[in-house]
N, CA, C and O of each residue as an XYZ file, in Angstrom:
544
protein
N     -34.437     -4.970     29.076
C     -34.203     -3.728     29.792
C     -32.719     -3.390     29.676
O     -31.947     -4.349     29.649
N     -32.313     -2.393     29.619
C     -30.682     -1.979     28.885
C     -30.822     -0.307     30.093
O     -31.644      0.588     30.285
N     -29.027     -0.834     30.779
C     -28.446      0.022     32.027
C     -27.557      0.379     31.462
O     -26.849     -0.397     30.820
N     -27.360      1.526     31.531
C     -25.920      1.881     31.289
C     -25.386      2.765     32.701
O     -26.322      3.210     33.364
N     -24.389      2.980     33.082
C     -23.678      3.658     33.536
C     -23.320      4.967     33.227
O     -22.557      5.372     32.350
N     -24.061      5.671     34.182
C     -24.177      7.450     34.056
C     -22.941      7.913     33.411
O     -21.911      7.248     33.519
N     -22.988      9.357     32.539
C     -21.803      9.770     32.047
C     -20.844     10.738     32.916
O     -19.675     11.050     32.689
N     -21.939     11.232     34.294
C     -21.210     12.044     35.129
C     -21.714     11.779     36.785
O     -22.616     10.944     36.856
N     -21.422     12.160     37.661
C     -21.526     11.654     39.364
C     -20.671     10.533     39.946
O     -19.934     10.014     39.107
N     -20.628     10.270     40.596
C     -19.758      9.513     41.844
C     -19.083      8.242     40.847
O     -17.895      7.924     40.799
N     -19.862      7.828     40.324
C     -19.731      6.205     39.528
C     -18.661      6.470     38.229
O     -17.856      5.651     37.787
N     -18.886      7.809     37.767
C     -17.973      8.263     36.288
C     -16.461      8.122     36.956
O     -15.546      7.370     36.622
N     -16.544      9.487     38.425
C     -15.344      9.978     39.019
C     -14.862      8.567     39.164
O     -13.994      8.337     38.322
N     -15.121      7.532     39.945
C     -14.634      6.274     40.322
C     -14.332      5.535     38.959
O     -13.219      5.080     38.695
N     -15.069      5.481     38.388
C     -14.701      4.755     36.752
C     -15.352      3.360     36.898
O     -14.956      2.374     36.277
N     -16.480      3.358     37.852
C     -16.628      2.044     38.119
C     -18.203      1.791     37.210
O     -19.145      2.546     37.449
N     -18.315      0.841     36.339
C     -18.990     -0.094     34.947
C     -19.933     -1.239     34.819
O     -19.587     -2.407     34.641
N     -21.085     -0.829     34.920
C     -21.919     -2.393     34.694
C     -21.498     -3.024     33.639
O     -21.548     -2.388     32.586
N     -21.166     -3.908     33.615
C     -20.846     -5.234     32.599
C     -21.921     -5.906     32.114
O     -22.174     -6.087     30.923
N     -22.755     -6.391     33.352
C     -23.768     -7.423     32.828
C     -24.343     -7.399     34.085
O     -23.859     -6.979     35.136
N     -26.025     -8.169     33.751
C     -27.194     -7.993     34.454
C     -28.175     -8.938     34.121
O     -28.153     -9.472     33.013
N     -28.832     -9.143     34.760
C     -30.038    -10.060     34.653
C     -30.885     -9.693     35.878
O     -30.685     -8.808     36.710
N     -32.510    -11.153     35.731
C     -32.809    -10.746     36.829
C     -32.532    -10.977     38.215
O     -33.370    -10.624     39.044
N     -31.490    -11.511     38.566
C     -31.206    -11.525     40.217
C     -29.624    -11.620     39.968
O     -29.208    -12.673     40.451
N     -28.673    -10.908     39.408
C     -27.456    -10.821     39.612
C     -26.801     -9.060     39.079
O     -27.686     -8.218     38.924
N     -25.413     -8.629     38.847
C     -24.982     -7.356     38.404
C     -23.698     -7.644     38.481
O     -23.250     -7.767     39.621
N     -22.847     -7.812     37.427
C     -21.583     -7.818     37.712
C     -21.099     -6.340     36.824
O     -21.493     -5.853     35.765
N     -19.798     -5.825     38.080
C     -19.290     -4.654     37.645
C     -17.424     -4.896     37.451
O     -16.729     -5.876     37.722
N     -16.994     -3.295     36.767
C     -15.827     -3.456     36.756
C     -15.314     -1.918     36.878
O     -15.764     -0.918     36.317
N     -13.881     -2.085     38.083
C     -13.640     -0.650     38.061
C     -12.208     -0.588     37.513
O     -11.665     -1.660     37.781
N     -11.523      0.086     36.971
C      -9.864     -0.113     37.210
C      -9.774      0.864     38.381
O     -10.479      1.830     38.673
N      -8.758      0.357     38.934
C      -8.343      1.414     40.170
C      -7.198      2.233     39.699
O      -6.186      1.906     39.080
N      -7.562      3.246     40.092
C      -6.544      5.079     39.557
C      -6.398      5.128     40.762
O      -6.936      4.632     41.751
N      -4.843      6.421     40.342
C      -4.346      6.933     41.784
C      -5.470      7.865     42.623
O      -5.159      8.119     43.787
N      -6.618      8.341     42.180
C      -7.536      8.627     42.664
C      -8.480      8.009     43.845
O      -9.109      8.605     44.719
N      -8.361      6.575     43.567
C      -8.906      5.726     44.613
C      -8.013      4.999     45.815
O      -8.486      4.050     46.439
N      -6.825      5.466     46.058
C      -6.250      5.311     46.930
C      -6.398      5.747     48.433
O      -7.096      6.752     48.564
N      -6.138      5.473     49.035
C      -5.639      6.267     50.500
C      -4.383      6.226     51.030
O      -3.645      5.481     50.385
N      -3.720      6.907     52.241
C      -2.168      7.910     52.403
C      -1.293      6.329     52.090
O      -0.094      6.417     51.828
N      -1.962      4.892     52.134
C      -0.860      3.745     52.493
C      -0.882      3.429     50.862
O      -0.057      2.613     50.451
N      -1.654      3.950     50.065
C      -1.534      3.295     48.210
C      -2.203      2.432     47.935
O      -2.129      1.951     46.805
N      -3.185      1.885     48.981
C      -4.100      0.974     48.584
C      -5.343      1.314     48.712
O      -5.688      1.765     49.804
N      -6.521      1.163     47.430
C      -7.545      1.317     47.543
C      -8.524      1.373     48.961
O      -8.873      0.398     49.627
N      -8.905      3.032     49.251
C      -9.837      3.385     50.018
C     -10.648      2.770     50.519
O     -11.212      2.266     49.547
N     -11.318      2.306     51.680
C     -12.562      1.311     51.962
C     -13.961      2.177     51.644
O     -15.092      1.696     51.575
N     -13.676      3.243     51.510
C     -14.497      3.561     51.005
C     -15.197      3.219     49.495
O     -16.310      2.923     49.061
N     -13.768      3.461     48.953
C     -14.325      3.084     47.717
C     -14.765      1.693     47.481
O     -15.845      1.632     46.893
N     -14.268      0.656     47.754
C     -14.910     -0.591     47.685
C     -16.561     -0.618     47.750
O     -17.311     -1.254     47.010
N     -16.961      0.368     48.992
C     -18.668      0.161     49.292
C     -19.252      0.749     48.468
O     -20.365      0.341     48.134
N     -18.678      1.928     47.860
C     -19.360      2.966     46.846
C     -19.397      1.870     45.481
O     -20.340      1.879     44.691
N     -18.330      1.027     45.360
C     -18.430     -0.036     44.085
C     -19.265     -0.826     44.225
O     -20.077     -0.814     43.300
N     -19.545     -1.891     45.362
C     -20.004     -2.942     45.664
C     -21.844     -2.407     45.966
O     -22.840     -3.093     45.736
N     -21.798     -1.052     46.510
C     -23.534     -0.652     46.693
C     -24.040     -0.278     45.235
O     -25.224     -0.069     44.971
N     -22.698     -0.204     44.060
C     -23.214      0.337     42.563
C     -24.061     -0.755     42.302
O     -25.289     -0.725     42.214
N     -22.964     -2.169     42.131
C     -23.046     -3.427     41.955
C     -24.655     -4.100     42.282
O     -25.382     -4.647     41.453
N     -24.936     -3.879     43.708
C     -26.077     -4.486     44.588
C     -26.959     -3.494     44.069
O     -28.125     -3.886     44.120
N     -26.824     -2.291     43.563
C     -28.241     -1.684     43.153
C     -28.625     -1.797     41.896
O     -29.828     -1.666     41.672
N     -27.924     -2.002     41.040
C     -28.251     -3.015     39.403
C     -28.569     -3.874     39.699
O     -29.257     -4.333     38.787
N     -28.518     -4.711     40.728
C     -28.942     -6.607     40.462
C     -30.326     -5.958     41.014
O     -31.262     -6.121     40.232
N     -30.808     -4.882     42.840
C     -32.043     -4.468     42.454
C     -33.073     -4.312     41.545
O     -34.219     -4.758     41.475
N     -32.154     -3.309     40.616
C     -33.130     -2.686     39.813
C     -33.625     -3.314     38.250
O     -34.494     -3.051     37.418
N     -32.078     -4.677     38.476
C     -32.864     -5.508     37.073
C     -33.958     -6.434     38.349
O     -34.975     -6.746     37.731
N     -34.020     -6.726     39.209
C     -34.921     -7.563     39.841
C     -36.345     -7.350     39.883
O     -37.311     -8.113     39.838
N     -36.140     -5.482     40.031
C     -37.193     -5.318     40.378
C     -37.719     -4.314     39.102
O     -38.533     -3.474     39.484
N     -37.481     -4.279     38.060
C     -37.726     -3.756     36.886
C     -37.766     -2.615     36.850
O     -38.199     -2.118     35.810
N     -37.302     -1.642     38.045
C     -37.964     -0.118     37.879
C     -36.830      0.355     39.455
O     -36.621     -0.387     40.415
N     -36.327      1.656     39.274
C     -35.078      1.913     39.986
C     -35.576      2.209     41.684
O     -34.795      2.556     42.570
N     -36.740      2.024     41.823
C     -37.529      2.649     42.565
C     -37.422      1.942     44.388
O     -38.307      1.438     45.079
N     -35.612      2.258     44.751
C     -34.975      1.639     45.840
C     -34.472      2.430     46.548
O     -34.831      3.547     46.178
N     -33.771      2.485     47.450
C     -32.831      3.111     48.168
C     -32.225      1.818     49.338
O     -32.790      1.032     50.098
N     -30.628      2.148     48.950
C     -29.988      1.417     50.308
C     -30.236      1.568     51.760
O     -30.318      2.762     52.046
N     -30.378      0.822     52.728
C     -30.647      1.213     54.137
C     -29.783      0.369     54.789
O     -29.621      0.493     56.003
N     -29.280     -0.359     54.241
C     -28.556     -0.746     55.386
C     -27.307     -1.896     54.626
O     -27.646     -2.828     53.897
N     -26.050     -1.619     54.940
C     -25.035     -2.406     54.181
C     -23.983     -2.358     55.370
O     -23.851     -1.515     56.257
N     -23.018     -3.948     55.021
C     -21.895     -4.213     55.402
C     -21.062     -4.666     54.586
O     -21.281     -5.314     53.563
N     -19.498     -4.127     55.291
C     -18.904     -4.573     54.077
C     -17.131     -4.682     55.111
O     -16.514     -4.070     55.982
N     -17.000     -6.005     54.150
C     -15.546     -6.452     55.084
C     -14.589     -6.801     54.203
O     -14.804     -7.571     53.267
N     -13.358     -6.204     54.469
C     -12.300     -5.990     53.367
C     -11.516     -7.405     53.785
O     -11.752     -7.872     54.899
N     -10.891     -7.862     53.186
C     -10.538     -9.348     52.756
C      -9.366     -9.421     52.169
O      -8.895    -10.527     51.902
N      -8.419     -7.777     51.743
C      -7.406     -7.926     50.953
C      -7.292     -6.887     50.635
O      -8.054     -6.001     51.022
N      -5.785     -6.587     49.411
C      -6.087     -4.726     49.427
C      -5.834     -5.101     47.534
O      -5.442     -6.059     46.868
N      -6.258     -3.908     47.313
C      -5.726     -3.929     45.685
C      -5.033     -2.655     45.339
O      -4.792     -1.873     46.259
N      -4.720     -2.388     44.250
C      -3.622     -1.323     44.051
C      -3.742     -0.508     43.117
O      -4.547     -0.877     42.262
N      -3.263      0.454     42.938
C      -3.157      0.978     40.939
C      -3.157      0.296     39.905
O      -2.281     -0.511     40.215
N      -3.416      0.063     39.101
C      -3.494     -0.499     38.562
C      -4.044     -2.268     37.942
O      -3.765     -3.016     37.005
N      -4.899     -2.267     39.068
C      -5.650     -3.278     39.388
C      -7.025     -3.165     38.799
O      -7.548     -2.058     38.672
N      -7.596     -4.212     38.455
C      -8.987     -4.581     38.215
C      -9.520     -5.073     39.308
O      -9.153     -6.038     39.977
N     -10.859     -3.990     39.530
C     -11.615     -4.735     40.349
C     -13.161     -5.696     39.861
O     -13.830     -5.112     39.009
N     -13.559     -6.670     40.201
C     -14.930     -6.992     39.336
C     -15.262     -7.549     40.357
O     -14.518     -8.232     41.061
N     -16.982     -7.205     40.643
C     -17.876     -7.028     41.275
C     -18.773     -8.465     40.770
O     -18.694     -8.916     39.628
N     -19.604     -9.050     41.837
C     -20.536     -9.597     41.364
C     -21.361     -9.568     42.346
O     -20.854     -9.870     43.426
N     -22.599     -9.276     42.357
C     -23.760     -9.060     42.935
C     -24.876     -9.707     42.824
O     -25.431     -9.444     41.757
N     -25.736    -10.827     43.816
C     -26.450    -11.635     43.511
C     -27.453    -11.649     44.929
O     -27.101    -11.727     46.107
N     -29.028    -11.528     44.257
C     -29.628    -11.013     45.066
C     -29.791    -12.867     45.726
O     -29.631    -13.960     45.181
N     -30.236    -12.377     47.322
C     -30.091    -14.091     48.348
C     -31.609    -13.416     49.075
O     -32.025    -14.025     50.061
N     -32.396    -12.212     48.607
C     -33.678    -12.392     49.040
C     -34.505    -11.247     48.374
O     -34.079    -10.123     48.112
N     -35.973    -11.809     48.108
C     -36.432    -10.373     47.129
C     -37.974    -10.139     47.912
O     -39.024    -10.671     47.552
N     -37.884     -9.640     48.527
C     -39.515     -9.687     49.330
C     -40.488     -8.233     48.181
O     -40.258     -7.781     47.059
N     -41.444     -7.981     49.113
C     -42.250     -7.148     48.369
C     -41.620     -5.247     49.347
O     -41.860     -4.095     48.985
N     -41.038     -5.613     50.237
C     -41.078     -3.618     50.941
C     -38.809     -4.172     50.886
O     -38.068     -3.198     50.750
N     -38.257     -5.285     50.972
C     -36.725     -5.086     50.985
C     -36.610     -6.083     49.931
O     -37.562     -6.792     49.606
N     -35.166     -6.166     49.255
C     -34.032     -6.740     48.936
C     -33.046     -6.609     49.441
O     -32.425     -5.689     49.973
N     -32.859     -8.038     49.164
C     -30.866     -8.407     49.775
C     -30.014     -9.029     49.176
O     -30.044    -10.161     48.694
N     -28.980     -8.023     49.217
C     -28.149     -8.169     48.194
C     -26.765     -8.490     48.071
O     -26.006     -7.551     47.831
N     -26.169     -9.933     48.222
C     -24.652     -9.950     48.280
C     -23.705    -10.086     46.926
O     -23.882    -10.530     45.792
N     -22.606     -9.470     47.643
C     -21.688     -8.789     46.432
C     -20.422     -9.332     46.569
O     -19.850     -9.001     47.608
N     -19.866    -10.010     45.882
C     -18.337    -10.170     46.253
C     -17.662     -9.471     45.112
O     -18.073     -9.556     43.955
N     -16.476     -8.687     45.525
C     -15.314     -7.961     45.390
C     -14.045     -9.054     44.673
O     -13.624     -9.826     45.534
N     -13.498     -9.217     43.534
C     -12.249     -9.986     43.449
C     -11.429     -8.869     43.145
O     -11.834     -7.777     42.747
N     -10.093     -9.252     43.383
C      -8.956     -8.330     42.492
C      -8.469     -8.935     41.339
O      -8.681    -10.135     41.164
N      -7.938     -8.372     40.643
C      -7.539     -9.023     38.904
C      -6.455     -8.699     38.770
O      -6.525     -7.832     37.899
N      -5.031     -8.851     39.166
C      -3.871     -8.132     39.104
C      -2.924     -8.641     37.707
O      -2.434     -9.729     38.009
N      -2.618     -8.351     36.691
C      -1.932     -9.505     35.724
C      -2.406    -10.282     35.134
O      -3.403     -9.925     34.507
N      -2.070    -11.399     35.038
C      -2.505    -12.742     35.167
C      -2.489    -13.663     35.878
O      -2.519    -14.798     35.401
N      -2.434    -13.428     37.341
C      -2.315    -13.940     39.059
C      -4.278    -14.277     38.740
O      -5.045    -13.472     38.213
N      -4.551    -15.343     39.133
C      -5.739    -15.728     39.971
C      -6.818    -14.626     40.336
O      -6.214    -13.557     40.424
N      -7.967    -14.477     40.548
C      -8.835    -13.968     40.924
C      -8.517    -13.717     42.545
O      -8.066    -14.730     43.079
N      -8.643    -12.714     43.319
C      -8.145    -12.688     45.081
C      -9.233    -11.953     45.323
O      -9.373    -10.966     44.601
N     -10.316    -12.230     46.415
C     -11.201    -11.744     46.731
C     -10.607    -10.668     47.771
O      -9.654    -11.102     48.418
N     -11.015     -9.275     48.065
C     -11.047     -8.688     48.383
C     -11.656     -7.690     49.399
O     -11.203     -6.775     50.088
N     -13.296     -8.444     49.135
C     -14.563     -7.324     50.133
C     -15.245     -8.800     49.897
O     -15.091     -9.792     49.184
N     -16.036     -8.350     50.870
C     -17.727     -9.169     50.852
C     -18.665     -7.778     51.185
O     -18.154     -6.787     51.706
N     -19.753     -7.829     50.901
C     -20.643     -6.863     50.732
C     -21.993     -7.362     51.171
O     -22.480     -8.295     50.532
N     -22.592     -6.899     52.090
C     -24.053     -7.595     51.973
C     -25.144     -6.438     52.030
O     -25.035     -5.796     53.075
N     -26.149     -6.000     51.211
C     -26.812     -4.692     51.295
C     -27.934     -5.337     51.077
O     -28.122     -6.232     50.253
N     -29.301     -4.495     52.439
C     -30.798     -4.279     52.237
C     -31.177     -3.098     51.587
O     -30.957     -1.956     51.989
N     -31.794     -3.450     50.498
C     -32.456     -2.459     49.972
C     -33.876     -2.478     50.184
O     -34.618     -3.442     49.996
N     -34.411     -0.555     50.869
C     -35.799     -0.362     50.791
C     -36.755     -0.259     49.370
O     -36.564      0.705     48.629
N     -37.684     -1.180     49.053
C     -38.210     -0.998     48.036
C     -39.403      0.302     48.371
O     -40.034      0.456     49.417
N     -39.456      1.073     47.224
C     -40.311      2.485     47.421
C     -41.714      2.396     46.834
O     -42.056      1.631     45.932
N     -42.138      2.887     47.185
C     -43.951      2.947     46.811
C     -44.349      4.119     46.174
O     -44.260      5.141     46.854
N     -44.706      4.207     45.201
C     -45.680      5.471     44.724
C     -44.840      6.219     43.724
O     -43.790      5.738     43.295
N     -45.146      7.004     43.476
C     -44.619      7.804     42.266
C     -43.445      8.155     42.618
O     -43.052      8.157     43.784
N     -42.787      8.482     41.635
C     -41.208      9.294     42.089
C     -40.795     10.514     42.262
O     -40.735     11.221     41.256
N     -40.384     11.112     43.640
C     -40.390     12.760     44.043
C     -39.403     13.508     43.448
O     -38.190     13.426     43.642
N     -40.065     14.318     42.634
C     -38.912     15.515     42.004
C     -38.250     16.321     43.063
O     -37.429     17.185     42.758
């Protein structure tokens, strides 16, 4: 099964990249632009969840072979800040797969240089699995 990352919507604007996938994991990668900042220069908390729910819905949708999810419920706790010019990489690994949810944790590192990996977010998201055909 082969994901790619849309050419336009929320995920392009952010710049944020599936890397790799299987069936119960998703690792992503964003660089951070002056775009993803907020007024202090460090990456938005927002943006972290918008990365980390990309992340947790690829390891879904390779899990569950078919895109046919929606998020309902996520937390997410910042751990560190990252900057311009920073790499962020995502890894997402599902810790439960029932038949109506998935659950999905994600950890956040920063990549600054050649400094160490620095975790950044933890992420934990339920996803509703959907039933029936798909509504236009």
């Amino acid at each position: 099964m082969e994901r790619v990352t849309p050419d336009s919507g929320a995920l392009a604007v952010l710049g944020i990249k599936l890397t790799d996938w299987g069936p119960a994991f998703a690792d992503a990668e964003m660089l951070v632009g002056a775009e993803n900042l907020n007024q202090q220069g460090s990456v938005q908390g927002g943006v972290y969840a918008v990365f980390a729910d990309a992340a947790a819905g690829w390891a879904t949708e390779a899990a569950l072979g078919s895109p046919r999810y929606v998020t309902m419920d996520y937390s997410c706790n910042l751990l560190g800040a990252a900057g311009e010019g920073d790499l962020l990489r995502a890894r997402a690994s599902l810790v439960h797969h029932g038949r109506r949810t998935v659950v999905v944790n994600v950890e956040v590192d920063r990549l600054r240089d050649s400094a160490e990996p620095r975790r950044v977010a933890w992420f934990t998201c339920t996803q509703l699995v959907l039933e029936g055909p798909p509504t236009q």
